[in-house]
C-alpha positions in Angstrom: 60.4 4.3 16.7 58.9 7.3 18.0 61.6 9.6 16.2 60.6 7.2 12.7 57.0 8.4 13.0 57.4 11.9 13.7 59.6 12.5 10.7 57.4 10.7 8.4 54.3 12.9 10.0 56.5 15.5 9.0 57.1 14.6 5.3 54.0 14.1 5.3 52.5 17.4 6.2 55.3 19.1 4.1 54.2 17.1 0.9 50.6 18.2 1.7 51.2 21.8 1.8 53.7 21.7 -1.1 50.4 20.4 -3.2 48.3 23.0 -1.3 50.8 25.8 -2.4 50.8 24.5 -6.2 47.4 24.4 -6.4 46.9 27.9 -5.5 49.2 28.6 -7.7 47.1 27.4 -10.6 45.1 29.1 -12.8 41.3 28.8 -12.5 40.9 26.9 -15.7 44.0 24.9 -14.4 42.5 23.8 -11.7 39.1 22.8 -13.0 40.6 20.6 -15.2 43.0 18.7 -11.7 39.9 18.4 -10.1 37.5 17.1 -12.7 40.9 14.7 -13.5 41.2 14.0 -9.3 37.2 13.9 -9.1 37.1 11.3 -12.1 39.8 9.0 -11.1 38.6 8.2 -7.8 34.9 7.1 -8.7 36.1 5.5 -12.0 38.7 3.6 -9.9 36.3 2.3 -7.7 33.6 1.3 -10.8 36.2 -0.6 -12.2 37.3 -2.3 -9.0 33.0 -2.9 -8.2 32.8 -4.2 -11.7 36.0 -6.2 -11.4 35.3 -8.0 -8.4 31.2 -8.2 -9.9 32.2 -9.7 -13.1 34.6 -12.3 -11.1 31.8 -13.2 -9.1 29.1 -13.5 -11.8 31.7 -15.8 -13.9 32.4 -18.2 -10.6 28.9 -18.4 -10.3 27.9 -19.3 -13.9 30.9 -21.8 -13.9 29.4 -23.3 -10.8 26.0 -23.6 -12.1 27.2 -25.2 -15.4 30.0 -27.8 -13.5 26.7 -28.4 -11.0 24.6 -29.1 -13.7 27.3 -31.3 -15.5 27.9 -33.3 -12.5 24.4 -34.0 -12.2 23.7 -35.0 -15.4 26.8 -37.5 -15.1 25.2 -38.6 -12.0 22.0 -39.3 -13.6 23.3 -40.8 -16.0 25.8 -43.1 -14.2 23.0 -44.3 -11.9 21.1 -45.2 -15.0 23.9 -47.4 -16.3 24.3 -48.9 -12.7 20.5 -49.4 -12.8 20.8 -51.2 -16.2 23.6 -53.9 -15.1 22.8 -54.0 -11.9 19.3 -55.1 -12.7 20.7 -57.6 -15.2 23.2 -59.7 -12.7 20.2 -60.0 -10.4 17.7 -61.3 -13.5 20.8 -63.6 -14.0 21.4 -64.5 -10.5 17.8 -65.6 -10.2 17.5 -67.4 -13.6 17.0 -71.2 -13.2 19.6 -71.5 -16.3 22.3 -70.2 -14.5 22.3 -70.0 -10.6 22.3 -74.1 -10.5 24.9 -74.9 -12.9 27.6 -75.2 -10.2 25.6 -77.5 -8.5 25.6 -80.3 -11.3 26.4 -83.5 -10.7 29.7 -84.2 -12.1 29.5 -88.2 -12.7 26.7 -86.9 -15.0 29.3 -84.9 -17.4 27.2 -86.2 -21.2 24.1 -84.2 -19.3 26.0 -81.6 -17.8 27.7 -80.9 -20.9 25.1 -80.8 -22.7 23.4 -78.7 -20.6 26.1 -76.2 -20.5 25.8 -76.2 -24.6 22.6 -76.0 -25.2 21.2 -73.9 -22.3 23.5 -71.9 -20.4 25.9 -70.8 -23.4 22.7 -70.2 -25.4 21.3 -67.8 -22.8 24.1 -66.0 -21.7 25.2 -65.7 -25.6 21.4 -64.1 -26.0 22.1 -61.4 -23.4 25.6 -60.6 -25.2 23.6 -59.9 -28.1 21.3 -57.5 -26.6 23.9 -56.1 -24.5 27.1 -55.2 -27.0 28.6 -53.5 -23.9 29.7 -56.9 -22.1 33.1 -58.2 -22.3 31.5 -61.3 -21.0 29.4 -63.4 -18.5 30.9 -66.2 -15.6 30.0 -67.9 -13.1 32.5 -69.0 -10.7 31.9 -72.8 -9.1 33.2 -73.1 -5.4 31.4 -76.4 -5.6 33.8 -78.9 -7.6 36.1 -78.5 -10.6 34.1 -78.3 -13.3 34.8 -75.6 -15.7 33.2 -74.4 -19.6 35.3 -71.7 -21.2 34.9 -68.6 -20.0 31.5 -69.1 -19.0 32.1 -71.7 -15.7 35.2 -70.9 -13.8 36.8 -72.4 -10.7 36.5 -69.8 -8.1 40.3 -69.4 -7.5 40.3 -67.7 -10.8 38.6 -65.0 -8.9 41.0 -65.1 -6.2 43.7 -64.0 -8.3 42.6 -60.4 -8.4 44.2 -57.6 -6.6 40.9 -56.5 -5.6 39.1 -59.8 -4.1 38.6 -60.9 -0.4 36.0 -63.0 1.0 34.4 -60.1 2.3 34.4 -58.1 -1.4 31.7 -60.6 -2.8 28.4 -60.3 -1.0 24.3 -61.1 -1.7 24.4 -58.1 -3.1 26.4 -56.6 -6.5 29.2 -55.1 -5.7 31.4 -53.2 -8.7 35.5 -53.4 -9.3 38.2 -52.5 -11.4 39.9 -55.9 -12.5 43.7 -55.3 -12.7 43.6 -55.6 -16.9 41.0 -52.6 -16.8 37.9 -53.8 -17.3 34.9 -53.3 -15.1 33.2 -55.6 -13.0 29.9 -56.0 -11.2 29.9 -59.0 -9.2 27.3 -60.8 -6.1 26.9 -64.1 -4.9 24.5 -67.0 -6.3 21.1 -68.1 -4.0 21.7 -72.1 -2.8 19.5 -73.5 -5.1 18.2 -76.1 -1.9 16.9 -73.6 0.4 13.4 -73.1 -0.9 11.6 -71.4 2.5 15.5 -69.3 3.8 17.0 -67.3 1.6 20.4 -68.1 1.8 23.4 -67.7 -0.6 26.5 -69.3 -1.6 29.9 -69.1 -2.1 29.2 -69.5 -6.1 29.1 -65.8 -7.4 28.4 -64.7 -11.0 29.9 -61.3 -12.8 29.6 -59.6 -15.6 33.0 -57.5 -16.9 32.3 -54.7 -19.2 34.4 -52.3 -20.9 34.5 -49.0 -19.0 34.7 -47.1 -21.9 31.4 -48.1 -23.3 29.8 -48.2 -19.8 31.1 -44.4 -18.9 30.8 -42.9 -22.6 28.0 -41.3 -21.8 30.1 -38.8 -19.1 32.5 -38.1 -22.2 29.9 -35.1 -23.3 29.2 -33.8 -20.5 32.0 -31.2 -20.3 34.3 -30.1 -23.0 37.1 -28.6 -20.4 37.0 -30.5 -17.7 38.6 -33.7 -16.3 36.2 -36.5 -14.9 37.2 -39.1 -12.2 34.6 -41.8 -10.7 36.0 -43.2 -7.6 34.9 -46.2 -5.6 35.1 -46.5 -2.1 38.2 -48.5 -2.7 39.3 -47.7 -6.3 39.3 -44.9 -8.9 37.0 -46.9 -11.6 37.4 -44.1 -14.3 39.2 -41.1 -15.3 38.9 -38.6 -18.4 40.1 -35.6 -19.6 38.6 -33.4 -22.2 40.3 -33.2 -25.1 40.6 -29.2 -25.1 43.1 -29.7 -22.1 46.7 -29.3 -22.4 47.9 -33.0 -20.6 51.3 -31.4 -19.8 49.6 -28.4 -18.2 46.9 -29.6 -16.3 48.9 -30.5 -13.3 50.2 -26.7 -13.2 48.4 -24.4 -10.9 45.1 -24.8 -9.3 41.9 -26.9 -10.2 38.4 -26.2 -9.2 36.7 -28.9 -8.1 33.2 -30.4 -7.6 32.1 -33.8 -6.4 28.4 -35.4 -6.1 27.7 -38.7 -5.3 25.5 -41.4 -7.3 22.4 -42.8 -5.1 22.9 -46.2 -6.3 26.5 -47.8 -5.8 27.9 -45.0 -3.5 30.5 -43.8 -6.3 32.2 -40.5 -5.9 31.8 -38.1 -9.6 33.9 -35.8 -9.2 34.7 -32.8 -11.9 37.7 -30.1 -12.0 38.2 -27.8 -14.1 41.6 -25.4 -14.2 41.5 -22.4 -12.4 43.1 -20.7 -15.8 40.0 -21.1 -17.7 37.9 -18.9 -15.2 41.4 -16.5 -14.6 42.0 -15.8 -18.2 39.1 -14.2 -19.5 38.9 -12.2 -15.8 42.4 -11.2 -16.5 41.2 -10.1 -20.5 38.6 -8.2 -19.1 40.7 -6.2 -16.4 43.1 -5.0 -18.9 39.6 -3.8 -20.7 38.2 -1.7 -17.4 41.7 -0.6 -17.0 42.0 0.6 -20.4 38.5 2.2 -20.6 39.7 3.8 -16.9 42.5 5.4 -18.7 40.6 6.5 -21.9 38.0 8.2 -19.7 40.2 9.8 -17.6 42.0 11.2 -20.7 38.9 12.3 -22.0 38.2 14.0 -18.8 41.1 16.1 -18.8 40.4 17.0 -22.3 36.9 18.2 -22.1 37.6 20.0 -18.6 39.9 22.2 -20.3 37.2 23.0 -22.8 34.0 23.1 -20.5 36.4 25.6 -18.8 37.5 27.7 -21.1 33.8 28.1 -21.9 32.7 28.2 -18.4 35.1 31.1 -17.3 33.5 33.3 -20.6 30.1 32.8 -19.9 30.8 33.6 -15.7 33.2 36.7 -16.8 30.0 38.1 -18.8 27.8 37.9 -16.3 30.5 39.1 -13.9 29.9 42.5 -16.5 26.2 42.6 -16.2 26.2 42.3 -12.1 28.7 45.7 -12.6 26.4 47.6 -14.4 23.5 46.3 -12.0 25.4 47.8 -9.9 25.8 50.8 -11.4 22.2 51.5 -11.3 21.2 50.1 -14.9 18.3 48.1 -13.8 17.1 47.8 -18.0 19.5 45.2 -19.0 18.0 42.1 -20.8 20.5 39.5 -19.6 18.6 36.2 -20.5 21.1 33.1 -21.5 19.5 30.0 -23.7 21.5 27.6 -22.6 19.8 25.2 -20.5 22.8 24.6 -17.8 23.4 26.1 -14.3 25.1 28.8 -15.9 22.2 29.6 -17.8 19.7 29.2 -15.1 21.7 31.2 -12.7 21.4 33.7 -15.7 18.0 33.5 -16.0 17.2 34.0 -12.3 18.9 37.3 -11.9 17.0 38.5 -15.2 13.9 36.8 -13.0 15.4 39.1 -10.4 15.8 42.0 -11.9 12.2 41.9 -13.9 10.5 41.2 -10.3 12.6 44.3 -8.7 11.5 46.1 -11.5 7.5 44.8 -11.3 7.9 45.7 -7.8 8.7 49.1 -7.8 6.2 49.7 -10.5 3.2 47.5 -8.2 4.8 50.2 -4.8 3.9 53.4 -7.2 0.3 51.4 -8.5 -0.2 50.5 -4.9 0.5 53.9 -3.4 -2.2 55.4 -6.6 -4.9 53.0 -5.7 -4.6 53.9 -1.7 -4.7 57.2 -2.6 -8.5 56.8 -4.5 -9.3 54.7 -2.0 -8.6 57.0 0.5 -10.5 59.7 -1.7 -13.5 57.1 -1.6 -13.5 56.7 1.6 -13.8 60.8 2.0 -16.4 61.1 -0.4 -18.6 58.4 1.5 -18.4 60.7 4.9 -20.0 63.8 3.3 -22.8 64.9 5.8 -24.0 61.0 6.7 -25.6 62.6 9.9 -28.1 63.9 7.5 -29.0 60.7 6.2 -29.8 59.4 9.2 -31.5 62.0 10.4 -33.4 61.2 7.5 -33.7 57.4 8.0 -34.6 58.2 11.7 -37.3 60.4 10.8 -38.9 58.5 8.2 -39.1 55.6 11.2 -40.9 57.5 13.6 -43.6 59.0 11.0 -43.9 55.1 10.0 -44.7 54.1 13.2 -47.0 56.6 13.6 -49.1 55.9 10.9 -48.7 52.4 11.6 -46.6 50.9 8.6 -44.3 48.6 10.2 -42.8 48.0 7.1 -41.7 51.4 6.1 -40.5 51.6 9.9 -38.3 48.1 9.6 -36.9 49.2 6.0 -35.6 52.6 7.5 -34.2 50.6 10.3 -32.4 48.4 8.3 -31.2 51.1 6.4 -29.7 53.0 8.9 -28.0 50.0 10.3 -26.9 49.4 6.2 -25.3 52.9 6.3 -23.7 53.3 9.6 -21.8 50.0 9.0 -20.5 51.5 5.2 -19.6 54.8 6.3 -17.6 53.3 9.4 -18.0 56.9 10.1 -15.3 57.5 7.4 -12.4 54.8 8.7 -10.5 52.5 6.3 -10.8 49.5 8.7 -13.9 47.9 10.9 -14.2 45.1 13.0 -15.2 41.3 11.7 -18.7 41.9 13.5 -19.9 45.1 12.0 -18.9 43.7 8.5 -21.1 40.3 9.2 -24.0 43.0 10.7 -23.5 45.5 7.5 -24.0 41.9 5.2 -27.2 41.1 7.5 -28.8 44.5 7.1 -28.2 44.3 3.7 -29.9 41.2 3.3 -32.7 41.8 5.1 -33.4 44.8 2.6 -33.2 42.8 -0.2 -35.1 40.4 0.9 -37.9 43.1 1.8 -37.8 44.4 -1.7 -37.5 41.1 -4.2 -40.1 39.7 -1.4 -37.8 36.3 0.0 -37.7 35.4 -3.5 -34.3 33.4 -2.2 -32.8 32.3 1.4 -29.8 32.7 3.5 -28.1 30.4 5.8 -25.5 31.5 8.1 -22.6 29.5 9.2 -20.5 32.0 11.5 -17.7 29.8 13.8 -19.1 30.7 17.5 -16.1 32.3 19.4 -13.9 33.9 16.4 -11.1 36.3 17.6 -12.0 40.1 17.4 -9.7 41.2 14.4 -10.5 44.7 12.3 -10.8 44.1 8.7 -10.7 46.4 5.5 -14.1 48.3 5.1 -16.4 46.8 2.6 -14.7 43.3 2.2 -18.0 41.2 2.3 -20.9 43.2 1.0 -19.8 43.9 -2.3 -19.2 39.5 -2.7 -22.8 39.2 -1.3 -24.2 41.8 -3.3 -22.3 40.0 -6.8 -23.5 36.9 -5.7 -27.5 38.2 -5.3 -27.2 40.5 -8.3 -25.5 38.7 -10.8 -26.6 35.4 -9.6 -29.5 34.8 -7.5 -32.1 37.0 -9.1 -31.7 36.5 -12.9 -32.1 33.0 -12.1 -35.9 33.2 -11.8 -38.0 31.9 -10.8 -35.7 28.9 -9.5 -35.8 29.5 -5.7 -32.4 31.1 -4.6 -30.2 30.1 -1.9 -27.1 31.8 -0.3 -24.9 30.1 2.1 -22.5 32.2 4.0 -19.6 31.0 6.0 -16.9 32.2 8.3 -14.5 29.5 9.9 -11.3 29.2 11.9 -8.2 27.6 9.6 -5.0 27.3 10.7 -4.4 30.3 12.0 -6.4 32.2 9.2 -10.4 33.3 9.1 -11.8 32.0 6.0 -14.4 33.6 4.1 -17.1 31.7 2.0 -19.6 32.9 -0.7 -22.2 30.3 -2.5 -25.5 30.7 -4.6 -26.7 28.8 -7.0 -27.1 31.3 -9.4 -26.8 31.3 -13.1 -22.9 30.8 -12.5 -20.5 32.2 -14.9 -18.9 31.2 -18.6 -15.2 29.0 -17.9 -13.9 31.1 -20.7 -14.7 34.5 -18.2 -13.6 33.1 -15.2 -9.7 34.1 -15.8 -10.6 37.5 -16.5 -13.0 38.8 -13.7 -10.5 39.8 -11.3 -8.8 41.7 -14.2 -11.2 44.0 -15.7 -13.2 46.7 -13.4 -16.7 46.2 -13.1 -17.2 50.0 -11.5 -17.4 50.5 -7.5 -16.6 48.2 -5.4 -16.3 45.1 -7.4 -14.6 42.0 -7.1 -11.4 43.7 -8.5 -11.6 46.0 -6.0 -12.0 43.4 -3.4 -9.2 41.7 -4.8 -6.8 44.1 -5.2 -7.7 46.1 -1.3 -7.1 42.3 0.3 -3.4 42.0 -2.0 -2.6 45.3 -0.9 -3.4 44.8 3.4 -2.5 41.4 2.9 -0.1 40.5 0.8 -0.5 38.6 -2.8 -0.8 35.5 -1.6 -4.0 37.2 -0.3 -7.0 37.2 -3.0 -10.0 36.4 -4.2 -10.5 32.4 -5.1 -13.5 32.2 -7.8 -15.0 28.8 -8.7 -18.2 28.1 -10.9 -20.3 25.6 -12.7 -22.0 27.3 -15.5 -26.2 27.1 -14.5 -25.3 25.1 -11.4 -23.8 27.3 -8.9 -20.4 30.1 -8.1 -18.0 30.4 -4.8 -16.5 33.1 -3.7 -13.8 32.3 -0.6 -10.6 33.8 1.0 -9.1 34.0 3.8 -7.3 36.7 6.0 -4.6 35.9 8.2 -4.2 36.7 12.3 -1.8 37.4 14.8 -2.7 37.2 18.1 -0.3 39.2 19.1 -0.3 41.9 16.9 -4.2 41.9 17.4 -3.9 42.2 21.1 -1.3 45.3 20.5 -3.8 46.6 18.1 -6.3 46.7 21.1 
């Protein structure tokens, strides 16, 4: 056994490579079109199986819903009927006209008879009349001998059926299949003497009906199905629909469904042949399987096609990453088409524009460093001078006692050591916020607190060094452009540095005239001279990186804000240091 399974894990592993060699062996079109066929067949195969099995299902489950609904509606119907007669031998059991008669007196037979002619086969013809479903009506004497047609019968006519015992008749009706066919509901009659007991005799009364007429109404309840009522002891009806093939129907298997009626505890029960659910299953598998087969036909086909085109459309671009190569960085290789091919197309034209942008933003960058730079130069000529100046200008103030003069040269010196930076590119986040201060407090000297400032400063912020002149020129915008031509509304500036995730955000608010939506996209692209908010912009892009910027926001005569944020690194601050 051992030796079995080893040469079939053999054959195995050599048919597996064999397929492995011949598939390398394909061409790259080829193969596309084995795997699309392999790749199709397997899901398709399991759709149709899903919607196979799903379809079976669905169709048991209607047929179960309609043969559940049939069989209900015979049931209903049924106990109806059963209700109808039922209620009718006990109005006739009670009746005064009939429950008595055995009991005549016989030496009386002028009276008797003509009771029997006048009254009993008057009423019981009257109930024929209104009941065309009854065979006919008797009462069966136990008492004496005495007999009227078919009306009064001895009860050993009774005892003659295959079905009767003693036991079979009771108070109560009780419903048979006489041996000639017909249907009978039979009980006993009440003794007529025992007015305060309730007590019955061995006289009984039935009433026979044709079962065809009673059970007609279960003839439309299915079309395909065959119908059986059974009796605890007999099988009182059977039909079968006239679509059914009589010779076939006792080939192969039946479904079957049986419900019980609530009045005379018969047993409905309705089958159906398996073949009518089976055959349109089996119609619609060769369906799936032939749609299978169409679709994987098609897929071959178009794989093939899709391939051909593919491998064109991959060999050109092939061409175009060569003379990228090459160094040709100009090619315009954009594609229309709106596939992966196309996109992947697109991207490396994306590519190449951005590599191209790039190296054109590294030779703009490296200009505007370069003026900066010379800016930054220009600002350092002789500012020992100035606040020589500035310091002199203070002490002759304070000696001729004009404390303002004094605190504007003050607050200009502060103002001018904090710009120059004594000619360095970077300062720290706390000379920037005193270089806004001073520069406040000037302007408020001058335009005499025609507007306020509040400060919101996060207590504790890390010590980082900043670009020169990031702040001032946003506060001076903001006061310029904003505040002041808004007379004589009071102005207010709020100013705000805050901790966030790792960054130091920056915010700038007046409400100021605000600025026009349509201007709004344009402000960080036009220069305004010095340092504007371009300048800003473009100095926090360059340390930064362009996620960096400026974020501008304004509601024309209401108010403008001005935030962004700088990133830090502890550790690269702490090397810093």
């Amino acid at each position: 056994m051992e030796v079995k399974m080893k040469g079939i894990g053999g054959r195995i592993r050599k048919i597996g490579k064999g397929m492995q060699e011949w598939v390398q062996r394909l061409r790259y079109r080829e193969k596309v079109a084995v795997i699309c066929f392999l790749t199709g067949l397997f899901p398709l195969s399991v759709m149709g199986i899903f919607c196979y099995h799903q379809t079976s299902r669905l169709l048991y489950k209607q047929e179960y819903r309609a043969m559940d609904s049939a069989i209900q509606t015979a049931v209903e119907a049924t106990d109806t009927q059963i209700r109808v007669y039922e209620g009718l031998l006990s109005y006739l059991a009670s009746s005064d006209v009939v429950f008595d008669i055995p009991f005549q007196d016989t030496s009386q037979l002028v009276d008797t008879y003509e009771r029997l002619n006048y009254e009993f086969d008057v009423f019981l013809n009257s109930l024929n009349v209104l009941h065309p479903e009854v065979l006919q009506i008797t009462v069966y004497n136990a008492q004496s001998d005495l007999t009227h047609g078919k009306q009064l019968r001895p009860l050993s006519d009774l005892e003659a059926e295959s079905w009767y015992t003693p036991e079979a008749v009771t108070a109560k009706p009780s419903w048979y299949l006489n041996d000639d066919g017909t249907l009978r509901v039979i009980q006993r009659l009440p003794n007529p003497y025992e007015k305060y007991v309730r007590s019955y005799s061995e006289n009984c009364i039935s009433i026979t009906l044709d079962p065809e007429n009673f059970f007609r109404v279960l003839t439309s309840v299915s079309d395909d199905c065959r119908l059986r009522v059974i009796s605890p002891r007999q099988t009182l009806y059977s039909f079968l629909a006239d679509t059914l093939d009589g010779g076939r129907r006792e080939q192969g298997k039946w479904y079957s469904l049986n419900r019980a009626t609530t009045l005379a505890n018969w047993l409905i029960v309705l089958e159906k042949p398996s073949r009518i659910l089976t055959e349109p299953i089996s119609r619609m598998s060769a369906v799936i399987v032939l749609i299978i087969l169409t679709c994987l036909l098609l897929i071959v086909v178009m794989s093939g096609f899709w391939a051909r085109l593919f491998m064109k459309r991959i060999n050109l671009f092939y061409g175009h990453i060569q003379e990228v190569k090459n160094g040709n960085l100009g090619l315009d290789v954009r594609d229309d088409c709106p596939d992966e091919i196309g996109e992947l197309t697109n991207s490396f034209q994306e590519m190449l524009d951005r590599l191209n942008r790039l190296i054109q933003e590294d030779y703009q960058n490296k200009i505007h460093l370069r003026e900066a730079e010379l800016k930054a130069l220009q600002a350092q000529i002789n500012p020992h001078f100035l606040y020589n100046c500035l310091s002199l200008i203070n002490s002759r103030a304070l000696l001729a006692g004009q404390p303002e003069i004094s605190r504007m040269s003050q607050l200009l010196s502060v103002f001018y050591r904090t710009t120059l930076n004594k000619g360095k590119s970077e300062t720290t986040l706390e000379s920037e916020l005193k270089n806004v201060s001073s520069y406040l407090d000037i302007q408020k000297l001058l335009h005499e607190d025609l507007f306020e400032v509040t400060w919101q400063v996060e207590p504790d912020l890390p010590e980082v060094k900043i670009p020169n002149l990031l702040l001032q020129p946003l506060v001076e915008n903001a006061l310029v452009h904003g505040i002041l031509p808004n007379k004589p509304k009071k102005g207010r500036l709020f100013l705000s540095v805050s901790w966030v995730m790792n960054q130091i955000r920056f915010t700038i608010l007046d409400n100021g005239v605000g600025i026009p939506q349509e201007k709004l996209p344009t402000l960080l692209q036009t220069d305004s001279g010095g340092y504007g908010l371009k300048n800003v912009d473009e100095r926090l892009r360059l340390t930064y990186g362009e996620e960096y910027g400026l974020n501008i926001q304004s509601i024309e005569g209401e108010s403008t804000m001005v935030t962004f944020c700088i990133p830090f690194h502890g550790e690269e601050e702490g090397e810093k240091e």
